[in-house]
Every structure is written in C-alpha cells, then in structure tokens.
KEKE-3310 file (N, C-alpha, C; in steps of 0.2 Angstrom, whole numbers, plus 5000, padded with zeros to 4 digits):
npx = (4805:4808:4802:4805:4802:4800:4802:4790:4790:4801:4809:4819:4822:4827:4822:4822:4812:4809:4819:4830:4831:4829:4838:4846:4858:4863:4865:4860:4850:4843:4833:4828:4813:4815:4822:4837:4850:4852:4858:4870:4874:4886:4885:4875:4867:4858:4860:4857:4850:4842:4851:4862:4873:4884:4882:4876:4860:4843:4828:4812:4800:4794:4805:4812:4818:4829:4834:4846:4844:4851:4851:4854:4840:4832:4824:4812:4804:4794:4799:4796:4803:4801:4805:4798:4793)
npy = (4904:4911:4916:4927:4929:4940:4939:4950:4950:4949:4942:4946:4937:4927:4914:4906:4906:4914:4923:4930:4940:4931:4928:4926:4935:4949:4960:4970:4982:4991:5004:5016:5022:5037:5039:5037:5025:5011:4999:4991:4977:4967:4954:4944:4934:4929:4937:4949:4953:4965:4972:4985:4994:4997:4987:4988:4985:4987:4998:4991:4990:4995:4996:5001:4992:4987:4977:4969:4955:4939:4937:4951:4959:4970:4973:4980:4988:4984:4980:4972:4974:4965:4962:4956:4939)
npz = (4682:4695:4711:4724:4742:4754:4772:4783:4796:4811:4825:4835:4848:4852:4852:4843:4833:4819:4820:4813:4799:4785:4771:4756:4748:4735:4740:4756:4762:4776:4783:4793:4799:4796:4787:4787:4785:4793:4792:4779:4771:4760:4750:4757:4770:4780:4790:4796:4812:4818:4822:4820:4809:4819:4828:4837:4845:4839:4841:4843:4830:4812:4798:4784:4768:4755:4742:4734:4724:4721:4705:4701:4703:4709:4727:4735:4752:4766:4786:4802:4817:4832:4848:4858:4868)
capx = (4804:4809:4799:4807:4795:4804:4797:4787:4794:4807:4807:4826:4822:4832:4818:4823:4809:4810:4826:4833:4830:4829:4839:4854:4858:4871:4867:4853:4850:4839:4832:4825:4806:4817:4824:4842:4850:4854:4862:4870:4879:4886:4886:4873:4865:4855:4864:4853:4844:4838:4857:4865:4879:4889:4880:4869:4851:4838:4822:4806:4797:4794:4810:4814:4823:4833:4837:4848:4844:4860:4852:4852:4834:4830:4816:4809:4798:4795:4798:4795:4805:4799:4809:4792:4793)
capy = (4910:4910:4920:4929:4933:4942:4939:4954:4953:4945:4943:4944:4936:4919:4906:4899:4906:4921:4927:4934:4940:4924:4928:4928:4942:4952:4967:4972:4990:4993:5010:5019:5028:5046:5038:5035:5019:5011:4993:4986:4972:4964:4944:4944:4928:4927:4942:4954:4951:4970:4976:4993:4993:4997:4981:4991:4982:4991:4994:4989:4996:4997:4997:4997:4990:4988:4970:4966:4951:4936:4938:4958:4960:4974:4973:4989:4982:4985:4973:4975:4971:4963:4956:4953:4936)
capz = (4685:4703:4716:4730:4747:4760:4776:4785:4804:4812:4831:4836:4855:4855:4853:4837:4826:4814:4825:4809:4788:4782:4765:4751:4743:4734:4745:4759:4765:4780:4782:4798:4797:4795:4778:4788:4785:4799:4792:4775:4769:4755:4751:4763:4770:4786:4795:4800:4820:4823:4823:4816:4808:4825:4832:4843:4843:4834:4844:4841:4824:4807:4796:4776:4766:4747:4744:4727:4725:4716:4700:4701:4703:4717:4730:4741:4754:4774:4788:4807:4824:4837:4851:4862:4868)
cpx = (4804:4807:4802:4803:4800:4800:4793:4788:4799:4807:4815:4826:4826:4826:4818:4818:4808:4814:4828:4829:4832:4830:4846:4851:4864:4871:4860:4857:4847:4841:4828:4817:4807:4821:4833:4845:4855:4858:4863:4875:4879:4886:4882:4868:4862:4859:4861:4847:4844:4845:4859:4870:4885:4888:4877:4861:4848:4829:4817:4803:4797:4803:4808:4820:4825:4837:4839:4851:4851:4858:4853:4846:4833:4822:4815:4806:4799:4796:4799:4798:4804:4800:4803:4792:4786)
cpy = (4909:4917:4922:4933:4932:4942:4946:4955:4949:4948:4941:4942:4930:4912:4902:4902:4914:4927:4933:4934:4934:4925:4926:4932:4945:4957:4967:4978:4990:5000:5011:5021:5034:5045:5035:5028:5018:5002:4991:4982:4970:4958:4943:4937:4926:4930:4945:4954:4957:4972:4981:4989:4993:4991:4984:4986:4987:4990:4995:4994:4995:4999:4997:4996:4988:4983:4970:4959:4945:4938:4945:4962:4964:4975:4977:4982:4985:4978:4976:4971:4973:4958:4954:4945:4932)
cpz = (4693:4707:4723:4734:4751:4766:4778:4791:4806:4822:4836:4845:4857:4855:4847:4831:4825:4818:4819:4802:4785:4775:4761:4747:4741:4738:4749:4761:4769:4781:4791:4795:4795:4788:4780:4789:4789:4799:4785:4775:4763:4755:4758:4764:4776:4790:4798:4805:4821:4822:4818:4814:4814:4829:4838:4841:4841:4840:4840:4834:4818:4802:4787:4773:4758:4750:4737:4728:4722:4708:4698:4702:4712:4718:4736:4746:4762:4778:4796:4812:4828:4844:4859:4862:4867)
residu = (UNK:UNK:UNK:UNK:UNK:UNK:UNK:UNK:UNK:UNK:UNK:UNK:UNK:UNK:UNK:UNK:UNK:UNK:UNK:UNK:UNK:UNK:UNK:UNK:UNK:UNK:UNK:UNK:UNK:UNK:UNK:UNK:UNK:UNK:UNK:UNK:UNK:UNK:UNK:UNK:UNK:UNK:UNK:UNK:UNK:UNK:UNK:UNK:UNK:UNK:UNK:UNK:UNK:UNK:UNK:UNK:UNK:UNK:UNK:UNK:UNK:UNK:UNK:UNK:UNK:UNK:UNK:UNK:UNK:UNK:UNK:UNK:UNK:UNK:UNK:UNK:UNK:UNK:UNK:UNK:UNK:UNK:UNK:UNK:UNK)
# end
C-alpha cells in the first residue's frame, strides 16, 4: 500500500525549495477560490510553479486541486502560493 502526501504550499521564488508541486500523475487540475480552473496537464511530473495555462504566474493564495494519480486513484485537496522570499 503506497501512500501519497501532496504537499500544502509551494513557494515559486527561485531559491531551490518547494519552487514547484512536487509530483507524478496521470493528470493534475488546479482550481481558483471562484471554482475556475486555471491550470491542467496530463503526464504530469513536477510542472506546475504558480502558472496558468497561458503561463501567466498565478498570485498569491489558496488554490485547489484534482490529482489522478498513475494508479487511477483521485485526490481533492488545497494547496497555497507563495512567492514571498
């Protein structure tokens, strides 16, 4: 039985730590506070720094997110950016 813990924030600022979503997945979704999703991918693998889909940065705040993970197994959950150094 293997356990998957998604982190909880991510600090896309350039210093090396918790820059990005630290995952593999078949699919991620990030979602807005107003329910509008504002980034997904397939075959996804340590992609998402704060960015939309157009590659606009994302500011600061609370996001969520829909993650199918390789085995099929889907996970809800919040996660928050903060590019404060």
């Amino acid at each position: 039985n293997i356990q998957c813990q998604i982190q909880k924030g991510i600090s896309p600022n350039g210093d090396g730590l918790n820059d990005y979503l630290e995952l593999t997945a078949e699919r991620v979704e990030i979602f807005n506070r107003y329910g509008g999703k504002v980034y997904s991918k397939d075959s996804y693998h340590n992609d998402w720094f704060g960015q939309s889909d157009s590659g606009s940065i994302l500011p600061d705040g609370t996001y969520y997110y829909v993650v199918r993970l390789l085995g099929g197994e889907l996970k809800t959950g919040w996660i928050y950016i903060n590019k404060e150094n």
